[in-house]
C-alpha positions as CSV (number, residue, x, y, z in Angstrom):
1,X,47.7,-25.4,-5.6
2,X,45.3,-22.6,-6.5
3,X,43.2,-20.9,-3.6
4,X,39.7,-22.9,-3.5
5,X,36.9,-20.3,-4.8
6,X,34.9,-17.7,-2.0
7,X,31.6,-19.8,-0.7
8,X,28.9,-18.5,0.9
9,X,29.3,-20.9,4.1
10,X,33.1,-21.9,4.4
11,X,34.4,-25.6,5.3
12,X,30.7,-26.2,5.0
13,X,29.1,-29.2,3.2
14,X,26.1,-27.5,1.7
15,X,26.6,-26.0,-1.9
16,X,26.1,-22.0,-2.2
17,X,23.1,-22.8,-4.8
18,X,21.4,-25.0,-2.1
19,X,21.9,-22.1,0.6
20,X,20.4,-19.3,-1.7
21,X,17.9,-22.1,-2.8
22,X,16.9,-22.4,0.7
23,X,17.0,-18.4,1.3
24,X,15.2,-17.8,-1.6
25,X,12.2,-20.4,-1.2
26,X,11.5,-18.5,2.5
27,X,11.4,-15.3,2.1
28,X,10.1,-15.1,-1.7
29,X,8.1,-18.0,-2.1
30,X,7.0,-18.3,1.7
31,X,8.0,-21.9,2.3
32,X,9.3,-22.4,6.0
33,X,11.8,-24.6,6.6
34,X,10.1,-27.2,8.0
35,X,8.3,-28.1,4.5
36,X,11.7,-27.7,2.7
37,X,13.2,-30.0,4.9
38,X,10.3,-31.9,4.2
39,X,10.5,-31.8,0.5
40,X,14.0,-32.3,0.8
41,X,14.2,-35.6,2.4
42,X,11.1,-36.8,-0.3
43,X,12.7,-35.9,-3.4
44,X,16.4,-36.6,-2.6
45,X,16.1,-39.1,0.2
46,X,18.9,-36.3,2.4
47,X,17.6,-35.6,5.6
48,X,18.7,-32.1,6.5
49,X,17.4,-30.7,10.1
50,X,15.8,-27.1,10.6
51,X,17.9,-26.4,12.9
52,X,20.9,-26.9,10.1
53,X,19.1,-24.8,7.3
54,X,18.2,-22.0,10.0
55,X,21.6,-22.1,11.1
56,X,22.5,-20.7,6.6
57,X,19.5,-18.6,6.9
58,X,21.3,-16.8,10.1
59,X,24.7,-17.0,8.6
60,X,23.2,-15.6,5.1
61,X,21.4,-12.5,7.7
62,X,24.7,-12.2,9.4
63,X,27.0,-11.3,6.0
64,X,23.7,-9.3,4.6
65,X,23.6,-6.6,7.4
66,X,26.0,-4.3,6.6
67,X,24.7,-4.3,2.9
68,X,21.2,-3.7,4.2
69,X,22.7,-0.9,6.3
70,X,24.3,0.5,2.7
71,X,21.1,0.4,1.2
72,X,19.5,2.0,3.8
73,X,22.4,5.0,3.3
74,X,21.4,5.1,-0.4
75,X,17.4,5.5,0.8
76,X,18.4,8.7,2.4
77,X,20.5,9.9,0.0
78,X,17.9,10.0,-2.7
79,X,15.9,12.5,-1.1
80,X,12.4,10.9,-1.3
81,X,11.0,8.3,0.9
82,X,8.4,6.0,1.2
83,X,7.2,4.9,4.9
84,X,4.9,2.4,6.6
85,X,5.5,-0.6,9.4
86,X,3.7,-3.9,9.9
87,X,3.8,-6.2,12.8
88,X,5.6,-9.3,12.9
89,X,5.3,-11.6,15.8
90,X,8.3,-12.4,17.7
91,X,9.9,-15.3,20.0
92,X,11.2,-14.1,23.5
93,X,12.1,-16.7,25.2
94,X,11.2,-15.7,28.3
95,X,9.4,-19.0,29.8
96,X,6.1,-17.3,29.3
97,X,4.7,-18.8,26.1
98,X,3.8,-16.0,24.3
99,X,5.3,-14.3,21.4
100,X,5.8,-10.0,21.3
101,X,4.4,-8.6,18.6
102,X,7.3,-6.4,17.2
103,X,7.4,-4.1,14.2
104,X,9.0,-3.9,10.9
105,X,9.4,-0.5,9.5
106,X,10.1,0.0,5.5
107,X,11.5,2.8,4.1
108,X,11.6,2.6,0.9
109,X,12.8,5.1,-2.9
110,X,10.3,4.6,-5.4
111,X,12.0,3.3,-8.3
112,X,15.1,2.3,-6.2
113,X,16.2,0.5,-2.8
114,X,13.9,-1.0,0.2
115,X,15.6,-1.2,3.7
116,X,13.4,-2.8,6.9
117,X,14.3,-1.6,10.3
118,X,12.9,-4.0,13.4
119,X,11.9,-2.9,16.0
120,X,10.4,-4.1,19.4
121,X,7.4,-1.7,19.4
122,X,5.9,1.1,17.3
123,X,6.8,3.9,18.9
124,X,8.6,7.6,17.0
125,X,12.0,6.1,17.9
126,X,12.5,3.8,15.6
127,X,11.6,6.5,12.2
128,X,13.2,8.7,14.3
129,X,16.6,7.1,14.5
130,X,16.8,5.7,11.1
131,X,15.8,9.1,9.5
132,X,18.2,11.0,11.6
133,X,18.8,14.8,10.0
134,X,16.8,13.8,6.9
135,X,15.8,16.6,5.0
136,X,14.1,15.6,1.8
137,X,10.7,14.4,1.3
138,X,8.5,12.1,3.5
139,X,5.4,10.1,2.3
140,X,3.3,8.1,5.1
141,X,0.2,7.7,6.1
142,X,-1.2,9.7,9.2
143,X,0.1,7.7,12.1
144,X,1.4,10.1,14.8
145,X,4.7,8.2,15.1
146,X,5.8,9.8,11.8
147,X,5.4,13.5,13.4
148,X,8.5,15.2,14.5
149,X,10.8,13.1,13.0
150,X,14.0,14.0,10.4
151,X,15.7,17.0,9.9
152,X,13.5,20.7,10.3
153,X,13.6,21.3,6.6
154,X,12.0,18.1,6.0
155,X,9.0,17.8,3.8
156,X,6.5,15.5,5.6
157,X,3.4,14.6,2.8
158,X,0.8,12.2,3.0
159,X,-1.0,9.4,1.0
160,X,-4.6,9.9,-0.8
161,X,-5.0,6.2,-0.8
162,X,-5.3,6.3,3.4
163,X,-7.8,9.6,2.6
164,X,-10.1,7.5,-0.4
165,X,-9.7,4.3,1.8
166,X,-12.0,6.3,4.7
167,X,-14.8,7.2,2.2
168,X,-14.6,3.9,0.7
169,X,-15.4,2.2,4.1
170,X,-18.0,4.6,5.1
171,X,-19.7,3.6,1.6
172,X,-19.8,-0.2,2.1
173,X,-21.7,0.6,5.8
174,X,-24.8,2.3,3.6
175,X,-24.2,1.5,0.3
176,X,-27.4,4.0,-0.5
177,X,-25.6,7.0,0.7
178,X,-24.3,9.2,-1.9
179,X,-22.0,11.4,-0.2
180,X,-19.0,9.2,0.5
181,X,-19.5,7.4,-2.4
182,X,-19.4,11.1,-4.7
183,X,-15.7,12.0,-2.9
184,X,-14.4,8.8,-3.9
185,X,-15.4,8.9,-7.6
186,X,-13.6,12.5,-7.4
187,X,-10.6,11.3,-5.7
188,X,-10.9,8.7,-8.3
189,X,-11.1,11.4,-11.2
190,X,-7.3,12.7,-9.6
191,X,-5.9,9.7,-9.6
192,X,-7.0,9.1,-13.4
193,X,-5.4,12.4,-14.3
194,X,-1.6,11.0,-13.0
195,X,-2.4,7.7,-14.8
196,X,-2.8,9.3,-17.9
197,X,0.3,11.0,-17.3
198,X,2.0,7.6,-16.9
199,X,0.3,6.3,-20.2
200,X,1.7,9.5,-21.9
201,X,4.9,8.5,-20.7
202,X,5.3,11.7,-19.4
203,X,8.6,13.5,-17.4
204,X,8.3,14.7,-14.2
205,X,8.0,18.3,-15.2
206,X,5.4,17.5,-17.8
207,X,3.4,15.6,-15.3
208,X,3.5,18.6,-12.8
209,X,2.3,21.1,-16.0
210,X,-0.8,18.5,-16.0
211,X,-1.1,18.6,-12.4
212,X,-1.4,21.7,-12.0
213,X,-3.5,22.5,-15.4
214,X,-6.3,19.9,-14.4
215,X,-5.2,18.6,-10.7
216,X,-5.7,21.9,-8.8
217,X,-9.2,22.6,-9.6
218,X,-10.2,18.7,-8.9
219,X,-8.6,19.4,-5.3
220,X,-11.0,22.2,-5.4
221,X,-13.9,20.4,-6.0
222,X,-12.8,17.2,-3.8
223,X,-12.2,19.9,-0.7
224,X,-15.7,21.3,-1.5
225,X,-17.8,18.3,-1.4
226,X,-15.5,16.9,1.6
227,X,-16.7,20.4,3.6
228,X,-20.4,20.3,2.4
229,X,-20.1,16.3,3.9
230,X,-19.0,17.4,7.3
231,X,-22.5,19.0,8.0
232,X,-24.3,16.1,7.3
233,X,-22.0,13.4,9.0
234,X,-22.4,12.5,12.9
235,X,-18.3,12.9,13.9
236,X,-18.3,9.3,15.5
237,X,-19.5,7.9,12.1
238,X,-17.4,6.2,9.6
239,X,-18.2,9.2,7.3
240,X,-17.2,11.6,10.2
241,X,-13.7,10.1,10.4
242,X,-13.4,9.5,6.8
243,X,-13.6,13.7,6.5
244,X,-11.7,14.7,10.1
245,X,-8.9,12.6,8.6
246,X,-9.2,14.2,5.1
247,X,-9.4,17.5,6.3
248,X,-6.8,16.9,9.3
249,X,-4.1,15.8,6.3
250,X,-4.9,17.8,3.8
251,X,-1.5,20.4,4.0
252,X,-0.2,17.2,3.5
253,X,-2.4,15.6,0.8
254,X,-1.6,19.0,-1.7
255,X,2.1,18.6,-1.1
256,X,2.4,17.2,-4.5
257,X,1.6,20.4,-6.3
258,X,4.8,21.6,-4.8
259,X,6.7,18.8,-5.2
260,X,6.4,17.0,-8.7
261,X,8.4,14.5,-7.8
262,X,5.7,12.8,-5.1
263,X,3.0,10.2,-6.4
264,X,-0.2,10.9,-5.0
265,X,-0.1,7.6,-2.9
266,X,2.1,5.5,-0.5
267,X,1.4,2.3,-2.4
268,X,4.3,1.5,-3.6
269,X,5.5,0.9,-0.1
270,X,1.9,-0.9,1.0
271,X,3.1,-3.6,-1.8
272,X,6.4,-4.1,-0.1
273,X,4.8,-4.8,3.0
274,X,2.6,-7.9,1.2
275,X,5.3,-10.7,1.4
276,X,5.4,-10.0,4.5
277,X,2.0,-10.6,4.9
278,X,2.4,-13.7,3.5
279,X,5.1,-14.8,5.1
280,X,4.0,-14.8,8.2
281,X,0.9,-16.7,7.5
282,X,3.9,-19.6,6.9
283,X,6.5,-19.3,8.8
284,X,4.2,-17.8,11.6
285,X,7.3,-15.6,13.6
286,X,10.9,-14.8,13.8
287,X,13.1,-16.7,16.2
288,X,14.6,-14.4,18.5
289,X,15.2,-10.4,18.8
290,X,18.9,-11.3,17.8
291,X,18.0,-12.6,14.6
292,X,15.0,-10.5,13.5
293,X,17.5,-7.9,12.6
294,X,19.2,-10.0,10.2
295,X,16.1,-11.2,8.6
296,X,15.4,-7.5,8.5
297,X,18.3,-7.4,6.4
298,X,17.3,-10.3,4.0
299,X,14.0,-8.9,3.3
300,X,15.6,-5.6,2.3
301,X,17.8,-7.1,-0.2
302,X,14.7,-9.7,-1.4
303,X,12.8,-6.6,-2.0
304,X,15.0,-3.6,-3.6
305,X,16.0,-6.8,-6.0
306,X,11.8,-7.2,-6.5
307,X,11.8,-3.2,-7.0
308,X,14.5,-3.3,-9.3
309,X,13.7,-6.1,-11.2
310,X,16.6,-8.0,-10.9
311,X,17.0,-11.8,-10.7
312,X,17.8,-12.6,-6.6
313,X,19.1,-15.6,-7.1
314,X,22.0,-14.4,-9.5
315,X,22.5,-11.5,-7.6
316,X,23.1,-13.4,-4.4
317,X,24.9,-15.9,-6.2
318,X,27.2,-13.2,-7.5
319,X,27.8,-11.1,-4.1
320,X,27.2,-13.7,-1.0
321,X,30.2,-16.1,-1.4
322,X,33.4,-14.2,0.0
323,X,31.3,-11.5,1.2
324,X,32.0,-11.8,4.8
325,X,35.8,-10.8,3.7
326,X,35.1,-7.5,1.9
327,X,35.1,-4.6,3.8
328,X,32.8,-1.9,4.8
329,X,33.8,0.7,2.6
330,X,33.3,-1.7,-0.5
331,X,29.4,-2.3,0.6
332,X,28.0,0.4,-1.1
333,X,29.4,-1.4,-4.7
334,X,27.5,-4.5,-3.8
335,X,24.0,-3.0,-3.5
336,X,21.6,-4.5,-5.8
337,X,21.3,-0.4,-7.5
338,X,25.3,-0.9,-8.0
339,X,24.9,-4.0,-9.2
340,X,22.5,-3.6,-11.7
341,X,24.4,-0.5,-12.9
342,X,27.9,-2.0,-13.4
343,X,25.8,-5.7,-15.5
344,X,24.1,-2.5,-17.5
């Protein structure tokens, strides 16, 4: 008799389409289980407990750590990372009632994998053991947790969204004012200078020959009017803080004429962190500190897939069923960047 094919959850009843059904509807379409099991019984007449389709979600977290930890390995290896953190409210079962608001940190490659790290609080531990000896380039925004972090030859930069975002806010408090609102439309003008470097379809090296042709003089004029601000702005205003956080950053804000290889913002991971967003608006918190981690690990997957544009559910339908038998070494071939290269 031949061997009976690899499934996601052996002996088990449920099909591996339903558990990656179930997986996917969560944690891309935001639909906790409670409504699935809802919709489930409705359309099919099958009454399948929460407690039964947490117990595949688990099990699914369970086989997806050590590939979250593999993509995590190629995130430092690429030399350029993306950072931010979000909270997400967490069970503790402690008798108290209340839930701990924890912290999910994203690191992510432009252009390539996404890993979240959880952690209990916000504190420079948690950047500071995931980035270990990093050396490469780091993009954040400018909360103190990211200082003194990775390896000394690290390049730390920062994000000119966080820097326009300050002006912008001091501008909706007296819309009549013209200062703020003259930075951001020159902040504004260097931003249009890279998007017209992306229309051009331009390489890296041709997109720092702009940048430095028509970016270094706007920095001029952007650090001139910020300056000229500063006398006219009480520090406690939004205006003040707006410019002491411009000013405070900017070493940081010019990295990219150094370094063509950094975008001028940290969007890229800010739109990683919005399913989380909306997750939690549905499914409200994670269970336990034991299983936040291996949620952590299905979001990372859900998300390089999103970032690499590759279909979850065939992916997870092609690595998740025998997975828990493969061994460490062989994770690094199942990442969703090693899959897409070997279907290419």
């Amino acid at each position: 008799v031949a061997a009976a094919p690899a499934r996601i959850i052996e002996k088990g009843l449920v099909s591996d389409r339903v558990v990656i059904d179930t997986l996917v509807s969560k944690y891309c379409d935001h639909l906790p289980l409670y409504r699935q099991s809802a919709i489930l019984e409705r359309e099919t007449g099958l009454e399948v407990g929460r407690a039964t389709m947490d117990g595949w979600v688990i099990q699914v977290g369970e086989l997806l750590t050590p590939l979250a930890a593999a993509i995590g390995r190629e995130v430092l290896g690429g030399g350029y990372i993306q950072a931010d953190e979000t909270t997400v409210d967490v069970q503790m079962h402690d008798r108290r009632g209340h839930n701990h608001q924890a912290y999910l940190w994203q690191y992510g490659q432009p252009g390539g994998g996404t890993v979240f790290d959880f952690r209990l609080g916000r504190g420079r531990e948690g950047p500071r053991q995931f980035l270990g000896e990093f050396d490469g380039i780091l993009q954040t925004d400018g909360y103190i947790a990211y200082e003194k972090v990775g390896g000394p030859k690290m390049v730390h930069a920062g994000c000119w969204a966080h820097a326009r975002r300050g002006f912008c806010d001091a501008h909706k408090l007296s819309p009549d004012e013209t200062l703020a609102s003259g930075i951001v439309r020159q902040i504004d003008a260097l931003f249009a200078i890279d998007a017209e470097g992306r229309e051009q379809g331009l390489s890296v090296a041709e997109r720092d020959a702009l940048r430095q042709q028509r970016a270094r003089p706007q920095l001029a004029v952007i650090r001139q009017s910020i300056e000229a601000a500063a006398g006219a702005a009480l520090p406690s205003s939004k205006l003040g803080q707006a410019i002491r956080y411009a000013l405070g950053m900017w070493p940081k804000l010019v990295c990219f004429l150094e370094h063509p290889v950094l975008e001028l913002s940290n969007n890229l991971a800010e739109n990683s962190m919005r399913p989380i967003a909306l997750g939690r608006k549905n499914w409200i918190h994670l269970g336990s500190p034991k299983a936040a981690p291996k949620v952590a690990a299905i979001l990372s997957v859900v998300e390089t897939c999103r970032r690499l544009q590759i279909g979850i559910r065939a992916y997870l339908l092609d690595v998740l069923p025998g997975l828990a038998n493969v061994s460490i070494q062989k994770m690094p071939e199942l990442t969703p960047s090693a899959w897409l290269a070997r279907k290419q």
